[in-house]
Backbone bond lengths (Angstrom), bond angles and torsions (degrees), N, CA, C in turn:
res aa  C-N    CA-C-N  psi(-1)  N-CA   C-N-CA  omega(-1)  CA-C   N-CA-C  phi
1 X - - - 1.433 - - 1.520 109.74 -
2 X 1.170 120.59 136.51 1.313 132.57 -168.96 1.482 107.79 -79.81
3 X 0.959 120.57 -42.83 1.690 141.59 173.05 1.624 105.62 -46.78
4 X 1.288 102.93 -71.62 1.623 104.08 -179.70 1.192 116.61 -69.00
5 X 1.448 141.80 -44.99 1.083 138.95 147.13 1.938 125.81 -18.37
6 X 1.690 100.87 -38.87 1.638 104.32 -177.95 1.629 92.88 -79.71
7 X 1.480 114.69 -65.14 1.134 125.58 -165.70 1.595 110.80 -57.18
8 X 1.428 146.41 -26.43 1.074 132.87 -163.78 2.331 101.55 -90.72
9 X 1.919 97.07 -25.09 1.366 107.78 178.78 1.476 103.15 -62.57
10 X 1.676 118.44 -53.52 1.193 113.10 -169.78 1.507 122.42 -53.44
11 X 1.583 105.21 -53.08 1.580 115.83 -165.43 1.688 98.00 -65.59
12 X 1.257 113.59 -28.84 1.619 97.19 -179.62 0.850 112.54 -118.00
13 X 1.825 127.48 52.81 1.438 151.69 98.72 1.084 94.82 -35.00
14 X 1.876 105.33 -92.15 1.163 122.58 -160.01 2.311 126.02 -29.80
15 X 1.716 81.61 -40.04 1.711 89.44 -171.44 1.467 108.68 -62.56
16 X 1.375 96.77 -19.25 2.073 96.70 -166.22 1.577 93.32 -100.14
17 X 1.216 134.32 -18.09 1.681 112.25 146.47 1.195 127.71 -52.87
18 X 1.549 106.85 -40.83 1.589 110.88 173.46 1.241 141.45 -72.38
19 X 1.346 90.57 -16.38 1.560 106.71 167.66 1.507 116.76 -55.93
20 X 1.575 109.07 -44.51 1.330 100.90 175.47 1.885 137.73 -65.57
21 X 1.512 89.85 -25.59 1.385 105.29 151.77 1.773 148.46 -90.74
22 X 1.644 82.66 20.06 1.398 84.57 -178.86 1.356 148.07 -51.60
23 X 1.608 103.44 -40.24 1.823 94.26 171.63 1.388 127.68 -59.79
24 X 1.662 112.46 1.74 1.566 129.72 -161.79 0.892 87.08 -95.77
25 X 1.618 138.80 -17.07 2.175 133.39 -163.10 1.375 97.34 -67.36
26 X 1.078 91.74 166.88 1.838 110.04 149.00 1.368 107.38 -167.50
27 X 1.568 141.56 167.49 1.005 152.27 -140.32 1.622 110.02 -84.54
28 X 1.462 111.24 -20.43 1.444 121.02 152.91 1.294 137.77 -58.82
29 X 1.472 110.82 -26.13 1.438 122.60 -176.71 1.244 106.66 -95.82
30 X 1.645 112.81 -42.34 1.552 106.44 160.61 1.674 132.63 -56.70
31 X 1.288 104.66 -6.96 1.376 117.48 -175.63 1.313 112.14 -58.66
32 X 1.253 107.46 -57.45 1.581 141.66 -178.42 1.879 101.29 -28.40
33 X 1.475 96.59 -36.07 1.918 85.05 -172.15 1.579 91.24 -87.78
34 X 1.031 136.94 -54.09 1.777 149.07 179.12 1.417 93.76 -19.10
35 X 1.589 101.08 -66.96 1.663 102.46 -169.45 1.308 106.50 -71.70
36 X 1.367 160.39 -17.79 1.349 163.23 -122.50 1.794 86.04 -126.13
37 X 1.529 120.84 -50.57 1.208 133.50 159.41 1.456 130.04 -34.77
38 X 0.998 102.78 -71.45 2.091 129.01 143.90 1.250 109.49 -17.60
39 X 1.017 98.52 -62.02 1.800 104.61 -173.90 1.452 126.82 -52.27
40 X 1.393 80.63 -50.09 1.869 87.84 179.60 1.997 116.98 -89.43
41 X 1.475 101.15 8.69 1.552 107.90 174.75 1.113 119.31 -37.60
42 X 1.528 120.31 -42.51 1.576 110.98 -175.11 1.892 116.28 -87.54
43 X 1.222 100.81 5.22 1.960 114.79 164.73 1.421 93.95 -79.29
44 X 1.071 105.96 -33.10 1.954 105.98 -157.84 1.422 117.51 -74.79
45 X 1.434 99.16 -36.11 1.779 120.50 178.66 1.699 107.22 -51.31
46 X 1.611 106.87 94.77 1.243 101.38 148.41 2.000 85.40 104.08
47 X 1.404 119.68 19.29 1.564 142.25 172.39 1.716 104.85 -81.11
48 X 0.832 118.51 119.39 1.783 123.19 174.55 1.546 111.11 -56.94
49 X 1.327 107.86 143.37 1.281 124.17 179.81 1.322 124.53 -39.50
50 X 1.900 120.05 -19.24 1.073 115.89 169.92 1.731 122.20 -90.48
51 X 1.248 115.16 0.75 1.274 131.74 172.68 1.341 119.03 -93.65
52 X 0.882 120.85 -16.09 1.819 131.57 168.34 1.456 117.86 -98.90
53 X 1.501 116.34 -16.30 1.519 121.90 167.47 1.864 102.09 -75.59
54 X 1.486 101.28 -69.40 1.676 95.46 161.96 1.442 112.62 -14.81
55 X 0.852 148.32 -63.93 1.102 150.91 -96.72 2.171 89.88 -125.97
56 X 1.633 84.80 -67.88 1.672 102.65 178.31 1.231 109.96 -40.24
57 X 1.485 122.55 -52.62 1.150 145.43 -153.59 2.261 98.95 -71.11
58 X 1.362 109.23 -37.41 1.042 135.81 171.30 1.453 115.86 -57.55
59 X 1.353 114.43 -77.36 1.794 115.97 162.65 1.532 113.17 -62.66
60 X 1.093 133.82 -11.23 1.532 140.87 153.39 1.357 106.73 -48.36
61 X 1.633 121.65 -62.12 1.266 124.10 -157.49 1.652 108.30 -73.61
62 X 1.349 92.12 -21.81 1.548 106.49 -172.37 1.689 124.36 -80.32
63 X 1.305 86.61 -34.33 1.728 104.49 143.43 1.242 119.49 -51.76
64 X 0.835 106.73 -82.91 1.919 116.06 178.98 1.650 102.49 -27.86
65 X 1.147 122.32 -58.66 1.477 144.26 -179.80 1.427 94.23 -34.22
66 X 1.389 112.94 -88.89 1.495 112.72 172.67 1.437 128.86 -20.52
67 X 1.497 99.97 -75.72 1.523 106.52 -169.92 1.724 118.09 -60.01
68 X 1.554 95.21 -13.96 1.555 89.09 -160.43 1.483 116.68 84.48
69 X 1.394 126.27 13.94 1.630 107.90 -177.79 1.377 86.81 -100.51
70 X 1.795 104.94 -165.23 1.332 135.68 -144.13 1.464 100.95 -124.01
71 X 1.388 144.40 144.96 1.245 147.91 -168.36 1.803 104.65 -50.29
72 X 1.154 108.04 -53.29 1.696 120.32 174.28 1.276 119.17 -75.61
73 X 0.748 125.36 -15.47 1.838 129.73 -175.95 1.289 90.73 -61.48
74 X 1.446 110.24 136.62 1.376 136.32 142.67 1.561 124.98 -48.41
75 X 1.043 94.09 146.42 1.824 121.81 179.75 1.479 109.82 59.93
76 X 1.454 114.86 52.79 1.494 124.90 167.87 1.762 94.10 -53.77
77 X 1.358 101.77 -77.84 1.764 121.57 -165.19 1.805 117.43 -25.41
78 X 1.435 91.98 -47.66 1.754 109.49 169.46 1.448 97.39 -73.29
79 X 1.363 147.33 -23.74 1.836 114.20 -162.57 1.708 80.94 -93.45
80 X 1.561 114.28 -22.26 1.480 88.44 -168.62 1.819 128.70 -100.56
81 X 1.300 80.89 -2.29 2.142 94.65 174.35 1.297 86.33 -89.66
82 X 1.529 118.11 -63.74 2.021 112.12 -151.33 1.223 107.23 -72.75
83 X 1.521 107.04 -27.00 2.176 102.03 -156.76 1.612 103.14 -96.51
84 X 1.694 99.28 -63.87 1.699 103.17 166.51 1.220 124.01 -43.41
85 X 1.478 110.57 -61.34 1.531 112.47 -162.89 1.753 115.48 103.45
86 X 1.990 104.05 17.62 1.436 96.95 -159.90 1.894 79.22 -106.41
87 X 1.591 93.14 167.10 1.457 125.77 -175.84 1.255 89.69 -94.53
88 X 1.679 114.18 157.32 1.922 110.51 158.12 2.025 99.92 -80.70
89 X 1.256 84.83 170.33 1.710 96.03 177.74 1.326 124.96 -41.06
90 X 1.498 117.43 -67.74 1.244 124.34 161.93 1.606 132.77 -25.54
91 X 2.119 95.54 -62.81 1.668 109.22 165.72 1.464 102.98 -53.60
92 X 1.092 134.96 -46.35 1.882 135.14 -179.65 1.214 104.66 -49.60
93 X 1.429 137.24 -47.77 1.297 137.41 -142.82 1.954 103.78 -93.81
94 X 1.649 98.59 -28.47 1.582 117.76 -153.61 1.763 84.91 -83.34
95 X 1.301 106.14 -44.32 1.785 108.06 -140.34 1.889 86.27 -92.70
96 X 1.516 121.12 -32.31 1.536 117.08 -176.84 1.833 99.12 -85.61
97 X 1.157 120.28 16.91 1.728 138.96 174.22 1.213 102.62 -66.19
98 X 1.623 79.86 -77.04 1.924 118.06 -168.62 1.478 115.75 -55.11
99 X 1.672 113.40 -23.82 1.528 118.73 -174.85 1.692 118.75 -84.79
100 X 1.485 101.86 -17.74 1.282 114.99 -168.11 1.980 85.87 -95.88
């Protein structure tokens, strides 16, 4: 898909600028890719399993970004259901389906 391919290059441009400003984040500024994500849900509906890992792999990093952890560190999954409040890709794509 041409779409995810642009969008997954841009935002992780964007994350490795942010990296340098990280202690300045907060969970609002990270929002910005979540919702940018959101947006394109109804492209996504019915997107193969390798286009939603792209993607996972993307709000993953963006996690990490936040918290300050390390690619391997444990308990990504918990900072980002309990602490964020984010869905994985798929749950994003299924549950912003059902709303429309």
């Amino acid at each position: 898909m041409l779409l995810e391919s642009i969008m997954v290059s841009q935002w992780t441009g964007k994350l490795r600028q942010l990296r340098r400003v990280r202690r300045s984040l907060d969970t609002e500024s990270a929002a910005t890719l979540a919702s940018c994500i959101d947006y394109c849900n109804v492209l996504l509906a019915g997107a193969p399993k390798a286009t939603t890992d792209k993607l996972q792999r993307l709000l993953n990093a963006a996690a990490r970004l936040l918290s300050g952890t390390k690619k391997f560190d444990r308990g990504l999954s918990q900072l980002m259901h309990v602490d964020l409040h984010w869905l994985d890709v798929p749950e994003r794509v299924i549950r912003y389906d059902a709303i429309r």
